[in-house]
N, CA, C and O atoms as a GROMACS GRO file, in nm:
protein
  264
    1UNK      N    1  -1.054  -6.289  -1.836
    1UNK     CA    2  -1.020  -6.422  -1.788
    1UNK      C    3  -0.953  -6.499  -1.901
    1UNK      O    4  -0.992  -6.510  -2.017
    2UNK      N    5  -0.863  -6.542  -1.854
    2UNK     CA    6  -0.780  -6.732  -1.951
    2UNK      C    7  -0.824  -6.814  -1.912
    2UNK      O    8  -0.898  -6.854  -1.823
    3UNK      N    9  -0.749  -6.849  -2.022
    3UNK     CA   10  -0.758  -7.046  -1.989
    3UNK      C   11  -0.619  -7.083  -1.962
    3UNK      O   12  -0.538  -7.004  -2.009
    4UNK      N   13  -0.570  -7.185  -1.895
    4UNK     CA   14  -0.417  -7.228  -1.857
    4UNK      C   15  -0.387  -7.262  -1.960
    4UNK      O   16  -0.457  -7.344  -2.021
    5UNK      N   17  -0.258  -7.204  -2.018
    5UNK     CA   18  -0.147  -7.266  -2.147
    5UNK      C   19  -0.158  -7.388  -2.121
    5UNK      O   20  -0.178  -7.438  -2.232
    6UNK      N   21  -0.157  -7.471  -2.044
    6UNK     CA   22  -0.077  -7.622  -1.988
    6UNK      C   23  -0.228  -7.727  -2.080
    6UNK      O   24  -0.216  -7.809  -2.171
    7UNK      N   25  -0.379  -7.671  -1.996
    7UNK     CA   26  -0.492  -7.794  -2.026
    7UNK      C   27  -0.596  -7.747  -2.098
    7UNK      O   28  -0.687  -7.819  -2.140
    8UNK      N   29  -0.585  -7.588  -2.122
    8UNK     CA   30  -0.688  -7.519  -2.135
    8UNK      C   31  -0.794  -7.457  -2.062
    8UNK      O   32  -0.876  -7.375  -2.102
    9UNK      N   33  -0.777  -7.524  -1.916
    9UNK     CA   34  -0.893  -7.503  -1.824
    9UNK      C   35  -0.890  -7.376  -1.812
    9UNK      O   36  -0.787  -7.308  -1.812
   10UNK      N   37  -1.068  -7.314  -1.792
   10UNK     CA   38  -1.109  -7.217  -1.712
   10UNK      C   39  -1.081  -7.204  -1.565
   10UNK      O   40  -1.088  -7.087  -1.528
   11UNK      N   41  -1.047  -7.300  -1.458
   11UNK     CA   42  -1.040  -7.318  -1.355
   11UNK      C   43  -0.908  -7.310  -1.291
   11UNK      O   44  -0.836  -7.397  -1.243
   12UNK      N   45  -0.890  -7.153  -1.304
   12UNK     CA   46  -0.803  -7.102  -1.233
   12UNK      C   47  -0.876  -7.019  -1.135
   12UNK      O   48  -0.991  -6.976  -1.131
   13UNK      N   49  -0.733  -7.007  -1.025
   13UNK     CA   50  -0.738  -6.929  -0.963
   13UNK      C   51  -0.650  -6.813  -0.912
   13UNK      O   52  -0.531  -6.796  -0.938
   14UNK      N   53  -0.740  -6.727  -0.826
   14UNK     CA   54  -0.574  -6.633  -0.802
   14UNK      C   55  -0.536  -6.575  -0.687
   14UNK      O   56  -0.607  -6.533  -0.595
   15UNK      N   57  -0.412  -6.575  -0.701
   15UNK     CA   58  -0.294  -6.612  -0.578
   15UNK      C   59  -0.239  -6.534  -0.585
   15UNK      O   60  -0.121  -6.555  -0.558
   16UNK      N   61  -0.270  -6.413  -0.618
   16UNK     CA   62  -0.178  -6.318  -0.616
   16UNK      C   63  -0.213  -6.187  -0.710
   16UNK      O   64  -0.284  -6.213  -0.808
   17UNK      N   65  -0.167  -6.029  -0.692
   17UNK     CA   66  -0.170  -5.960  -0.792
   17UNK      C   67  -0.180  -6.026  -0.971
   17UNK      O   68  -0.275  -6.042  -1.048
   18UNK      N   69  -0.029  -6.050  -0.980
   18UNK     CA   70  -0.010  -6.105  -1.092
   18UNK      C   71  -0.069  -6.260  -1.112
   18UNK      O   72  -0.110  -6.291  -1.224
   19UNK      N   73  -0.073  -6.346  -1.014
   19UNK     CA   74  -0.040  -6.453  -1.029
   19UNK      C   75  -0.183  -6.580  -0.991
   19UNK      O   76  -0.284  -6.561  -0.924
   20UNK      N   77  -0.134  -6.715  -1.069
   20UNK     CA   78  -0.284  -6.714  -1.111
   20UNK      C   79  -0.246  -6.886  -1.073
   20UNK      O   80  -0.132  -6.931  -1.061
   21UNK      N   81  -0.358  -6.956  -1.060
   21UNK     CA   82  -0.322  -7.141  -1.021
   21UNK      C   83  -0.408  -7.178  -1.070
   21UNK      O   84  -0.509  -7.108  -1.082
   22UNK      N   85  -0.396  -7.322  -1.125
   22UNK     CA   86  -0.458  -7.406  -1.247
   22UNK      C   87  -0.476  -7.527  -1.143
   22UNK      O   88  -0.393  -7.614  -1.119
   23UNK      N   89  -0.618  -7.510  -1.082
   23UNK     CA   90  -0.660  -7.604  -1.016
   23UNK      C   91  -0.690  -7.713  -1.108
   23UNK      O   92  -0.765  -7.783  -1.040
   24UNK      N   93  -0.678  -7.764  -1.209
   24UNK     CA   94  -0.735  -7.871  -1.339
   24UNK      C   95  -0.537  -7.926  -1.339
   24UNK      O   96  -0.508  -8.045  -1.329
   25UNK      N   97  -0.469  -7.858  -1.346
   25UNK     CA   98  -0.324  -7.974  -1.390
   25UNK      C   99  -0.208  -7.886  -1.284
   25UNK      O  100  -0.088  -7.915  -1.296
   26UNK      N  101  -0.247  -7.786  -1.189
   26UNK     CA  102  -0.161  -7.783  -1.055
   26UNK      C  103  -0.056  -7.728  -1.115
   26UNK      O  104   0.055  -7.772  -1.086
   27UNK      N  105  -0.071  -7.606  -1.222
   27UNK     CA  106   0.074  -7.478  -1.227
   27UNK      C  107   0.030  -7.318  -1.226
   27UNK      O  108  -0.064  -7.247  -1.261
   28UNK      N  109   0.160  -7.307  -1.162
   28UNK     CA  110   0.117  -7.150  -1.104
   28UNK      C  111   0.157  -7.059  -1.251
   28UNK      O  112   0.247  -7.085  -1.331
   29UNK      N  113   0.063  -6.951  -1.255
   29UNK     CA  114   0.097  -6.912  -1.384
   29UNK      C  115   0.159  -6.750  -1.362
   29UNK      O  116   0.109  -6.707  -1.259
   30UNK      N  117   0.235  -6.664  -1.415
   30UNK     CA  118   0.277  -6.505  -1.358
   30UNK      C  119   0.225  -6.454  -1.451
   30UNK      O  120   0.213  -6.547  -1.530
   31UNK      N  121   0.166  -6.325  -1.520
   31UNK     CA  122   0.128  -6.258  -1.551
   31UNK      C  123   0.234  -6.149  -1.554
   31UNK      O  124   0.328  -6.147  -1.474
   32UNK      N  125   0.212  -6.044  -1.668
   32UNK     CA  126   0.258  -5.890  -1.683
   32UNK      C  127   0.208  -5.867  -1.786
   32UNK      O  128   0.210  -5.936  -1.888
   33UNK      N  129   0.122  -5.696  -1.753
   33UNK     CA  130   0.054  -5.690  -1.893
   33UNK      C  131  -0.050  -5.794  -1.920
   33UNK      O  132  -0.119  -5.850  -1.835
   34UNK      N  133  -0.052  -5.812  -2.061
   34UNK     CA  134  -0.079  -5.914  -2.142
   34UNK      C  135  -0.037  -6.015  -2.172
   34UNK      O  136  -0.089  -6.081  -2.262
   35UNK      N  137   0.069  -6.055  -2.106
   35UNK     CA  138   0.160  -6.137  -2.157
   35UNK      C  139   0.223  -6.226  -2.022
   35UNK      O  140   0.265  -6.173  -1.919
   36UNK      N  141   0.216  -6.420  -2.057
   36UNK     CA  142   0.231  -6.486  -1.953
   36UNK      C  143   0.392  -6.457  -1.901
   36UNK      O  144   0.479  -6.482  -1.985
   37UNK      N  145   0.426  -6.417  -1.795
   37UNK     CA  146   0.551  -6.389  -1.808
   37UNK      C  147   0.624  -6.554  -1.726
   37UNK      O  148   0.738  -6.598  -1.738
   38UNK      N  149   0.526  -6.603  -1.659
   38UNK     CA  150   0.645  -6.762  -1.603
   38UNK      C  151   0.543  -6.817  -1.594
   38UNK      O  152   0.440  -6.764  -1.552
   39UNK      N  153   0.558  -6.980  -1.646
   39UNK     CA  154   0.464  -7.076  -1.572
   39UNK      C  155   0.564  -7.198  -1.488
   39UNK      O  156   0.682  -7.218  -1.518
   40UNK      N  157   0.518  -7.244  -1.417
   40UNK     CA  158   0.567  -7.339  -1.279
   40UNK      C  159   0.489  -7.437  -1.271
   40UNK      O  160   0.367  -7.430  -1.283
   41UNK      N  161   0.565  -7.558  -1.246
   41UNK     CA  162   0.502  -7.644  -1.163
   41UNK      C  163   0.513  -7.652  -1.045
   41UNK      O  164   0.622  -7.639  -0.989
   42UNK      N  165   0.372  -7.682  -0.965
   42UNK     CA  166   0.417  -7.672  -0.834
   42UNK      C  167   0.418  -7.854  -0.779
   42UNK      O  168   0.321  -7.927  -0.803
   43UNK      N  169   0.549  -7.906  -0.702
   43UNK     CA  170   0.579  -8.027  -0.708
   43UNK      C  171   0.517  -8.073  -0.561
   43UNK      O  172   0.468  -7.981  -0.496
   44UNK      N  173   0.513  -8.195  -0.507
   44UNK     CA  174   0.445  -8.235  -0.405
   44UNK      C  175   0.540  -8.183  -0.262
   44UNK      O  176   0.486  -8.212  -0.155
   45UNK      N  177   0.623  -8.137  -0.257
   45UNK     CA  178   0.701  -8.071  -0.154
   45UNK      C  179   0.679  -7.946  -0.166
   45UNK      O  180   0.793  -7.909  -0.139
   46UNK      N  181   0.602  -7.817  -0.191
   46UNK     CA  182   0.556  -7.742  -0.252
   46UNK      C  183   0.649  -7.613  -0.351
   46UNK      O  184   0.626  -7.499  -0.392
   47UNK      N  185   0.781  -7.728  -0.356
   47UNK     CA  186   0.846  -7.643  -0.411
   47UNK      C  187   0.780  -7.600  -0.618
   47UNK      O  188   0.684  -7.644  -0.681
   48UNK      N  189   0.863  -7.525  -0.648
   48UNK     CA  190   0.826  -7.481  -0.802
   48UNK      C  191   0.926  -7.514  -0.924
   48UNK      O  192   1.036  -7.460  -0.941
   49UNK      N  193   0.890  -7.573  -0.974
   49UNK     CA  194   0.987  -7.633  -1.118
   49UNK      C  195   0.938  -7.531  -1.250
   49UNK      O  196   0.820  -7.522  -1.281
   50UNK      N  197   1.041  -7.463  -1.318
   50UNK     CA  198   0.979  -7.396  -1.387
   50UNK      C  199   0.963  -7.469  -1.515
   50UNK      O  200   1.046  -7.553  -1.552
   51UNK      N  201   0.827  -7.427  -1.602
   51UNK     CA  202   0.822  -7.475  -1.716
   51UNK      C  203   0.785  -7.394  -1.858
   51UNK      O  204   0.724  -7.434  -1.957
   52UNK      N  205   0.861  -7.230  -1.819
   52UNK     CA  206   0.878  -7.199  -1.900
   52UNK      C  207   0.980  -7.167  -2.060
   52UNK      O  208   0.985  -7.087  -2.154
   53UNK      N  209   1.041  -7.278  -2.014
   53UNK     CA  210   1.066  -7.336  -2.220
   53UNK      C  211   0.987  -7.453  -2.286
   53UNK      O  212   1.024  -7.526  -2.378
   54UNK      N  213   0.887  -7.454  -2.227
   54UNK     CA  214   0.809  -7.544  -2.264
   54UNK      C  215   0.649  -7.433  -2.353
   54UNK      O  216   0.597  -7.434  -2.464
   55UNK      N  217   0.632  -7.372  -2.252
   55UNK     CA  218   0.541  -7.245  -2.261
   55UNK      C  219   0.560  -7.092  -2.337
   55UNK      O  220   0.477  -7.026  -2.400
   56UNK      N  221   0.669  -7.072  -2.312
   56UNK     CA  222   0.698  -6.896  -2.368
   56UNK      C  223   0.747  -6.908  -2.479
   56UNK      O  224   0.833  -6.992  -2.504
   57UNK      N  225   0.707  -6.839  -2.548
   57UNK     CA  226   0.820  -6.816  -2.675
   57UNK      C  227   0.820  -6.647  -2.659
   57UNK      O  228   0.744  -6.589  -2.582
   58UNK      N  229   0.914  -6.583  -2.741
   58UNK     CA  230   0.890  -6.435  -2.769
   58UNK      C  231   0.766  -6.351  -2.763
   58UNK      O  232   0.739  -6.249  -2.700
   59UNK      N  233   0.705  -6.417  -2.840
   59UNK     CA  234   0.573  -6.342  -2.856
   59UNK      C  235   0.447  -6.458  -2.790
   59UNK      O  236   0.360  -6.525  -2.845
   60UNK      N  237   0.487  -6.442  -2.654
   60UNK     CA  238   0.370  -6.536  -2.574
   60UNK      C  239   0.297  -6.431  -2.486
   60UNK      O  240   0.314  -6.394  -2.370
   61UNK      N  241   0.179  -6.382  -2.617
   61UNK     CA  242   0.101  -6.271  -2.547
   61UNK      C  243  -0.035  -6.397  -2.501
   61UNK      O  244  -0.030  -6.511  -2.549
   62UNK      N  245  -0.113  -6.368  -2.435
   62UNK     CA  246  -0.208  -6.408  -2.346
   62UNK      C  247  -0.304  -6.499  -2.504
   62UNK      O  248  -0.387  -6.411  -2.529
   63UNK      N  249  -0.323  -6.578  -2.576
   63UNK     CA  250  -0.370  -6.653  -2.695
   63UNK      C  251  -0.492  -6.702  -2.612
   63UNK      O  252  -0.602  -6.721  -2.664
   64UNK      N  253  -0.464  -6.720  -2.484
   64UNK     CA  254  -0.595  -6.807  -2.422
   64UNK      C  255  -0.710  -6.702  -2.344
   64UNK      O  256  -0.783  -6.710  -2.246
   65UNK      N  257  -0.687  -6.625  -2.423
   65UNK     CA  258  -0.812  -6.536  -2.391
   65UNK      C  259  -0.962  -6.605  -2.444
   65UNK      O  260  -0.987  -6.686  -2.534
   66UNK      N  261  -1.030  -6.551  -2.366
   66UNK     CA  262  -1.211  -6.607  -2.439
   66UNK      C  263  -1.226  -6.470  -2.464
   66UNK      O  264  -1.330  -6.429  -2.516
   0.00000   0.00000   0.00000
């Protein structure tokens, strides 16, 4: 289990094989491997804004592991 890049929360959930939701600040997170591969916001029309140049760098292996 993580914690969301975005608040830290434990309180995700999941939506998918890969894919994971941050019921604490409302972004969908993708997974591969070890490593976060996209995070999103999801906006009140339920479309998705991405916010990964905010989040990824090169080496954005999973840090929020416990």
């Amino acid at each position: 289990m993580f914690r969301c890049p975005n608040c830290n929360s434990h309180d995700l959930g999941k939506i998918g094989a890969n894919h994971h939701y941050c019921w604490h600040c409302f972004i969908e997170i993708t997974t591969e491997e070890d490593r976060i591969a996209s995070v999103y916001q999801v906006e009140e029309d339920g479309s998705l804004t991405s916010l990964n140049d905010l989040f990824l760098e090169e080496s954005s292996r999973l840090s929020y592991l416990d």
